[in-house]
N, C-alpha and C positions, 0 to 999 in steps of 0.2 A: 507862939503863934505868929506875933510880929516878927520874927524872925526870918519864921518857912516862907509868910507870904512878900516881903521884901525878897530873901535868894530867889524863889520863883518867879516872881517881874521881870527881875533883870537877868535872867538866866536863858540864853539865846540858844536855839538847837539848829545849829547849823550841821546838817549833815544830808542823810541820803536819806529820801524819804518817797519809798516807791509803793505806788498805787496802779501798777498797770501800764497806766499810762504818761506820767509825768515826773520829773524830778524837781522837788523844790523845796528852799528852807522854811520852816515854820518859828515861829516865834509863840511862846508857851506862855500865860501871863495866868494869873489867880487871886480872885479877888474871896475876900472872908465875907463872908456872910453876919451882920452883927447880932443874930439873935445865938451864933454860935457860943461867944464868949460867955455868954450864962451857964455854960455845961463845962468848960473847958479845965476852969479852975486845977478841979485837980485829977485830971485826966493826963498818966504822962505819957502816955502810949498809944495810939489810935494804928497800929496794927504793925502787920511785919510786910515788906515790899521786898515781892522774891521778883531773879531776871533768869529768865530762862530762853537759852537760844536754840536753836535747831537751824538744820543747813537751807540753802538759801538755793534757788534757781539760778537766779542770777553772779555773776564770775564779774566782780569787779577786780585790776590788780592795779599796782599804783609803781609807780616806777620810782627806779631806786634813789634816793635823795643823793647818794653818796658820786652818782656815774656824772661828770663834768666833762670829758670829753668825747664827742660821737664822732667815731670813724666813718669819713666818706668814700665809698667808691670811686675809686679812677672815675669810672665811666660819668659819675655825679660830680667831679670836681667840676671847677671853673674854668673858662675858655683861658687858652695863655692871652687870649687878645685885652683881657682885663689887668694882664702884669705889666707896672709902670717902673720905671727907675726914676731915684728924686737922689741926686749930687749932693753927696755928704762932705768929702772931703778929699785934695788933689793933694798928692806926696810927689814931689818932685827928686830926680836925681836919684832913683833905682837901680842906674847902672845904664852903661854903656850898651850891650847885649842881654838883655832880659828875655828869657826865653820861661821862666816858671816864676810863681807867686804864691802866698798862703796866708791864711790868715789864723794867727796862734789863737787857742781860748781864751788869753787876759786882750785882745784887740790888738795887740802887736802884729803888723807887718812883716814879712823877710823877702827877698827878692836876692837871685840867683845873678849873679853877672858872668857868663861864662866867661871868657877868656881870661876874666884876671881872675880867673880861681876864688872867688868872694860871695857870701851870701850876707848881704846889707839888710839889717834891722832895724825898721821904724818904731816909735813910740805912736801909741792911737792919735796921737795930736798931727802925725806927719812930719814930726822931727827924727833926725838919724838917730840911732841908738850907739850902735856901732857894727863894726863890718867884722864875721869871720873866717876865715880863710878854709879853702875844702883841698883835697887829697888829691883833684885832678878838677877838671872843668865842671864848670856849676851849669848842667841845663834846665832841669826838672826837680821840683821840690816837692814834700808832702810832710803834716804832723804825723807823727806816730804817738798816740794816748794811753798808750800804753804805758810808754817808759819816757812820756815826757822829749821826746826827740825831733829832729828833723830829719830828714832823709832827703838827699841829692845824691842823682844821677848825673852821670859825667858824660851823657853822650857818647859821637862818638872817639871823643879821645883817647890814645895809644892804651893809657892806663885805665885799664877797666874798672871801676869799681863805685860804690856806693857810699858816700861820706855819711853817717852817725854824727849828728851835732845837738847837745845837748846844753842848751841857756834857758834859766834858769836866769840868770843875773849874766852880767855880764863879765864878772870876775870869778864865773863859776863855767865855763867852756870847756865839755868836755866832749871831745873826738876821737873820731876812731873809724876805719873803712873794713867795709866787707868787699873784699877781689871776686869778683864774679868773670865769668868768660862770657862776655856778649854786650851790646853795645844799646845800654838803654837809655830813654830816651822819656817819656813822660812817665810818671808815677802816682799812683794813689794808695792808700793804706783799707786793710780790710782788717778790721782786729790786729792780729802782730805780724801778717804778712805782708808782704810788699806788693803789690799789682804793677807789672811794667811793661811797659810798647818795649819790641825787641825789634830792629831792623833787619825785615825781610823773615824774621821767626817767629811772628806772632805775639801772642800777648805770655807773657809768664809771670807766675807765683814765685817768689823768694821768698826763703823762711833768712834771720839775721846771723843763720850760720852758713850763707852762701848758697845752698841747696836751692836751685830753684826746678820747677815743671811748667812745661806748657799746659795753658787751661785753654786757649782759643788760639786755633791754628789760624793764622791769617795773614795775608805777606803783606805787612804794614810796614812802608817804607821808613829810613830813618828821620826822624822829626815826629812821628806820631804820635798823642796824648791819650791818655786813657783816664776813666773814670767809674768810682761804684755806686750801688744803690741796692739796701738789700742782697737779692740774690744773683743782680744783674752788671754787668758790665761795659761800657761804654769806651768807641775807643776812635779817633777821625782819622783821614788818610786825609795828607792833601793833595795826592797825586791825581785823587780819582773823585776829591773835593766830596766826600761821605763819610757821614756819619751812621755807624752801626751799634747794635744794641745787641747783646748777645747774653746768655746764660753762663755761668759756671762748668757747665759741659763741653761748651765754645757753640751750641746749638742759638743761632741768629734768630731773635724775635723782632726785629724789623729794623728798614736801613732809610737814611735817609740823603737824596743827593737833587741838586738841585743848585745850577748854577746860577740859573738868575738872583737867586737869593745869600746865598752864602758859597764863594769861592776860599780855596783853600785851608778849609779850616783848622785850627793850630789848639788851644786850650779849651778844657771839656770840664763841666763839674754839672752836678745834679743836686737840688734841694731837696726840700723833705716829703715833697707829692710826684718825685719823679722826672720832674719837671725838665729838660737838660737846657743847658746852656752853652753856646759856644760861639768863639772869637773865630772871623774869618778875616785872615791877615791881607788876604789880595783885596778882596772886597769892602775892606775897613770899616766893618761892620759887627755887631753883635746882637746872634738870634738866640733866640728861647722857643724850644722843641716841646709838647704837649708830650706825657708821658709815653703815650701808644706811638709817638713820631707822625702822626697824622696832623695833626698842627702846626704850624709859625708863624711866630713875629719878630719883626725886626724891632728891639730896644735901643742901638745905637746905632750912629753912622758915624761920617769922616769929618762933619759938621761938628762935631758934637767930641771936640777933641783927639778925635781918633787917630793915630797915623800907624799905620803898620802894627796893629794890636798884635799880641802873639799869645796871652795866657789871661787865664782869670780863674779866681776861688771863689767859692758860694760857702756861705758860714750858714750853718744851719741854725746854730744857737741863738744868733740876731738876726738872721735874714738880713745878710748884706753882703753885697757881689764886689770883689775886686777887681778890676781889669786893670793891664798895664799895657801898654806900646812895648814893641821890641825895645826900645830905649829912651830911659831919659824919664818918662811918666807915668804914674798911674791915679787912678779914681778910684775912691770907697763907694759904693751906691746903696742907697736904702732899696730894699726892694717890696714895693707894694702890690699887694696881690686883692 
């Protein structure tokens, strides 16, 4: 009996306790009666307690403990005017002609120097690693995650072709070119295909046995960058100083051109809300484009280190933007959203 009436006291019923018109917890408490224990002796049993349910009017559901992250709608995201850049770290001595940038999954840097045929390798600290040599002119870079690679376009120098570079270590370099007939010029990776600005033929797909197709007919003059997301494609002119957003079909989901703010824009990459990003070489400047391209802001200017930017990568895995000058420097930046 001492037993029941101790667990009883302190035995709290917090739960759902609906009378119509309220919800509220109750606290259950029982006191013995003392003319009780005259009877109790040898009494071991004082009945059977049945629970019997039946369905209920009311639809409560409880959400699932296990779900951690909620998907926001575009239209719900955050304004771009909330996205800041904060200076992590300046790497100097990228090259003479820097025209593309990347950034590997262990934080290592690589930076394309065209004319001397070389893609220069930082260490995340911003020391050299080491330099290795490509198959014709180094313009445009990209990872490939697949097979562990890099991938450089050669512009448009005589020898067409796409250098394969594989580091690993740096006593572990191994190379190798796909000959393609056309003269490309920025690159991005979609799974193991290649996405590449083609001068004056649009944008084309390459498979790494040279086969390539046009996916977006567009006369993108030589120098243009291209970028993905998802289903969608990105790719700037700086002839015509616009930025365009297009599907897999080459069907344009909207463009963006607007001189007072970004002239000539040269390197393109997109985060993980869509977000795009892109370096305007005339304008020494770098905007960030709201997913639908109906927003901008300007994150850097000429102030602000900049001189003749020409490219920059957005790492999704840390949210950190690289931009680099045509020559000579680049910045890691944190980016806070």
């Amino acid at each position: 009996m001492k037993q029941l009436e101790d667990e009883v006291s302190v035995r709290k019923f917090s739960g759902l306790m609906v009378d119509k018109e309220q919800f509220q917890d109750r606290d259950l408490s029982y006191d013995v009666t003392a003319a009780i224990h005259k009877f109790v002796k040898d009494i071991h049993s004082f009945g059977v307690v049945t629970l019997t349910t039946k369905p209920s009017h009311i639809d409560l559901k409880r959400k699932k403990t296990k779900q951690v992250h909620i998907q926001v709608p575009h239209s719900l995201s955050k304004s771009v005017n909330s996205i800041k850049l904060k200076l992590k770290l300046i790497v100097d001595s990228t090259g003479k002609d820097t025209w593309g940038c990347c950034v590997l999954p262990d934080g290592r840097m690589a930076f394309p120097d065209y004319y001397n045929r070389t893609v220069r390798v930082f260490e995340t600290d911003g020391k050299t690693s080491f330099d290795i040599k490509t198959y014709s002119n180094a313009c445009d870079i990209a990872y490939i995650n697949e097979n562990n690679k890099l991938a450089v376009t050669s512009g448009g120098q005589h020898l067409q072709s796409i250098s394969l570079l594989g580091i690993k270590h740096k006593q572990n370099i191994i190379s190798e070119k796909i000959l393609v007939n056309n003269s490309y010029y920025g690159i991005a990776v979609k799974d193991t295909k290649m996405i590449c600005s083609t001068a004056d033929k649009g944008i084309q797909s390459i498979k790494q046995s040279g086969k390539s197709k046009i996916i977006v007919l567009e006369n993108v003059p030589y120098g243009g960058y291209v970028a993905t997301f998802g289903d969608k494609i990105y790719h700037t002119n700086h002839k015509t100083h616009s930025i365009k957003c297009s599907d897999k079909k080459g069907e344009k989901h909207w463009a963006f051109e607007n001189v007072c703010v970004l002239k000539e824009p040269r390197g393109i990459s997109v985060d993980n809300d869509g977000n795009v990003f892109v370096v305007g070489n005339e304008s020494n400047n770098v905007v960030v484009l709201s997913a639908d391209g109906k927003q901008h802001k300007e994150l850097l200017k000429a102030s602000e280190n900049l001189l003749y930017p020409y490219t920059l990568d957005y790492n999704r895995s840390t949210n950190e933007l690289l931009v680099a000058n045509a020559s000579g420097k680049a910045m890691l930046f944190t980016v806070d959203y």
